[in-house]
Backbone as numpy.savetxt, mean C-alpha at the origin, in Angstrom:
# Nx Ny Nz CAx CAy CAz Cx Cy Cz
12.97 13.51 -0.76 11.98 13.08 0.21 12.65 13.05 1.58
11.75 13.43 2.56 12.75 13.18 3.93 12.15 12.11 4.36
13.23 11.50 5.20 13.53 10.36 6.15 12.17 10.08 6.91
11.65 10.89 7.44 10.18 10.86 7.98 9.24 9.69 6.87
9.11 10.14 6.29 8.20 9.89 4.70 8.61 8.67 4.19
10.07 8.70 4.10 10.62 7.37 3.73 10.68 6.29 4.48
10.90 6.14 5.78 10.47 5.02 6.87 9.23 5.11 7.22
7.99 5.82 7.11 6.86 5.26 6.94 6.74 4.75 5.85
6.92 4.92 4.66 6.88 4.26 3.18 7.24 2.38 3.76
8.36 2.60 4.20 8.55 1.67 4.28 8.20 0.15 5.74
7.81 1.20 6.50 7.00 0.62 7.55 5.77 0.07 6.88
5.15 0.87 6.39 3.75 0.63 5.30 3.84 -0.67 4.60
4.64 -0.69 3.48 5.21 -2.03 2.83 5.69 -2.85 3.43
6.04 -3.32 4.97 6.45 -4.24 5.45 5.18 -4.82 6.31
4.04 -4.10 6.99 3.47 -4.35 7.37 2.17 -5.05 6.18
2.32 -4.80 5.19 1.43 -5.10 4.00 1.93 -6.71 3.63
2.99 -7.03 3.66 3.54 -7.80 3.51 3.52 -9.00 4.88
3.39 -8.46 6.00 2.95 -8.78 7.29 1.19 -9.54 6.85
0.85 -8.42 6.30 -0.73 -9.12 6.04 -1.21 -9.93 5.50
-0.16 -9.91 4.36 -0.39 -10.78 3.23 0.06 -12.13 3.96
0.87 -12.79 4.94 1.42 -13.71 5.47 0.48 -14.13 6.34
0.03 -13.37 7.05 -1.30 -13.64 7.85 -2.87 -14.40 7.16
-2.95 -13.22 5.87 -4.14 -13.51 5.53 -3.98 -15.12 4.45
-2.78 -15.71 4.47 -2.37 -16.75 3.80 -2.94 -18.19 5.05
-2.63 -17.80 6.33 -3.16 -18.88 7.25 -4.24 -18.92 7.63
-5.28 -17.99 7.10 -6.80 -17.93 7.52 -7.48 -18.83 6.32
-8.39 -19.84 6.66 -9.04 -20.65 5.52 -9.97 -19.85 4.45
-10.12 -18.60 4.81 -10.49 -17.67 3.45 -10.12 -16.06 3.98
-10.02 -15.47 3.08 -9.42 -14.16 3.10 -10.56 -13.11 3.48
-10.34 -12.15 4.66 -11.42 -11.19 4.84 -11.13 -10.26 3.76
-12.40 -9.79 3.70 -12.56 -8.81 2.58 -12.14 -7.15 3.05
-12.66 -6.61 4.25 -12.51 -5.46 4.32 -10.80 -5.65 4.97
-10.20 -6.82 4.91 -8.43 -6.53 5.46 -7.86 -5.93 3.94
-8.12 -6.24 3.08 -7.74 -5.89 1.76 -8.63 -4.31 1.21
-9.22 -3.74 1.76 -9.97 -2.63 1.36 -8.97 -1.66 2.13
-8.88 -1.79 3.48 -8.53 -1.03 4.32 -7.14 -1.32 3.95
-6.55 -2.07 3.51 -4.91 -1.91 3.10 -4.37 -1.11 1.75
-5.59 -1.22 1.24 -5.66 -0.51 -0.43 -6.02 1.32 0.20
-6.79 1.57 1.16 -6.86 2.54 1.72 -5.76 3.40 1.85
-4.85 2.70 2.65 -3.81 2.97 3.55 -2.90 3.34 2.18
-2.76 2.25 1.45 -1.42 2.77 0.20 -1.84 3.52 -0.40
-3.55 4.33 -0.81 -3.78 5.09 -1.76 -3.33 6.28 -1.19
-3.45 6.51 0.24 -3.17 7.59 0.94 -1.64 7.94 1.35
-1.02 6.81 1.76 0.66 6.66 1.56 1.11 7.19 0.23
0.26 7.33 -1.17 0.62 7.12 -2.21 0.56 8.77 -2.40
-0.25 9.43 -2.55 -0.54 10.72 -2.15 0.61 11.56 -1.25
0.90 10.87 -0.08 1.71 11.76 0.73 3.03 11.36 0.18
3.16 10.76 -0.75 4.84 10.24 -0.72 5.01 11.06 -2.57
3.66 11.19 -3.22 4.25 11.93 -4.38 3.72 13.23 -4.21
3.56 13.48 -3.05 3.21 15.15 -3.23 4.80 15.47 -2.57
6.01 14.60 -2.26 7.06 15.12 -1.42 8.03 15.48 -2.87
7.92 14.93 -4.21 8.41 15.22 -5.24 8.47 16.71 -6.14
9.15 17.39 -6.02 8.74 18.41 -6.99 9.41 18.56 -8.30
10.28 17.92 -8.24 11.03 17.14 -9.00 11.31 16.26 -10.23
11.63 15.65 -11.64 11.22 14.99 -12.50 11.97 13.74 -11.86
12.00 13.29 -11.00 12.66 12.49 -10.42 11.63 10.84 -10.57
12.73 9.99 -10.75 11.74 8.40 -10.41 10.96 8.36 -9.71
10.00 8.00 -9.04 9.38 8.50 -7.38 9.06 6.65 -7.68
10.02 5.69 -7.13 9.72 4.16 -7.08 8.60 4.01 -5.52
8.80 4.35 -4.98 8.06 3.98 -3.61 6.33 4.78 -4.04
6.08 6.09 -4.68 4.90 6.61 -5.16 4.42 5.59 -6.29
5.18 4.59 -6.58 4.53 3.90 -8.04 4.59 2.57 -7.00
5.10 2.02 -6.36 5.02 1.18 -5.18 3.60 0.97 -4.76
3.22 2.78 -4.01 2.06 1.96 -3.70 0.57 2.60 -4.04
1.12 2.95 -5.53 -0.36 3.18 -6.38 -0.55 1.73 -6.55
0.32 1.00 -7.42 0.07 -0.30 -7.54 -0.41 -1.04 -6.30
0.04 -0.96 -5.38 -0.77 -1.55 -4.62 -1.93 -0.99 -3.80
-2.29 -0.15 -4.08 -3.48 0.67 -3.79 -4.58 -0.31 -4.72
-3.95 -0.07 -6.09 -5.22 -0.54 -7.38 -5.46 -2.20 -6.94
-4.38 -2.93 -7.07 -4.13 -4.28 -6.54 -5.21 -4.53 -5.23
-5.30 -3.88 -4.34 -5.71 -4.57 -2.86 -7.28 -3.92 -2.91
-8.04 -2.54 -3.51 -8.80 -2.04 -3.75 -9.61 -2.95 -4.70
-8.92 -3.17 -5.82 -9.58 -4.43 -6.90 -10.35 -5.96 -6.37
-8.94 -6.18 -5.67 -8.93 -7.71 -5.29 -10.23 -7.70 -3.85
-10.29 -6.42 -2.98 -11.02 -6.51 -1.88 -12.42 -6.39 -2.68
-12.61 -5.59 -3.35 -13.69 -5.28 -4.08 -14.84 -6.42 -4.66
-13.72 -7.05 -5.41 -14.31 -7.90 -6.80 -14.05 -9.77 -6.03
-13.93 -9.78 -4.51 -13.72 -10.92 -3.93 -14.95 -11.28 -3.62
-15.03 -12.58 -3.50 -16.28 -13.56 -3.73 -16.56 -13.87 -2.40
């Protein structure tokens, strides 16, 4: 994977993590902040295992399927 790919990977996951800290001090959680973050990793998720051609681990492509399904679910099925 190149360096490009890999510091957005990881810009991505820090800023997600950014959100999650945020959306912890709001007295209820918006719904479309969690849609649009599940967005963002399904599509991160895509560009980071199409860089594999490889039988290689791909940890950052399983990174953020899971959190694709996770933030897509949770925005979804929130009350």
């Amino acid at each position: 994977m190149s360096r490009p790919f890999l510091f957005s990977s990881l810009i991505i996951i820090g800023l997600t993590v950014f959100l999650l800290g945020y959306e912890l001090t709001l007295h209820h959680f918006v719904k479309w902040h969690f849609l649009v973050t599940g967005a963002v990793h399904f599509i991160m998720a895509i560009i980071i295992n199409r860089q594999y051609t490889k039988k290689d681990i791909n940890y950052l492509g399983w990174i953020h399927v899971v959190a694709a399904v996770l933030f897509f679910a949770y925005g979804h099925f929130q009350f």
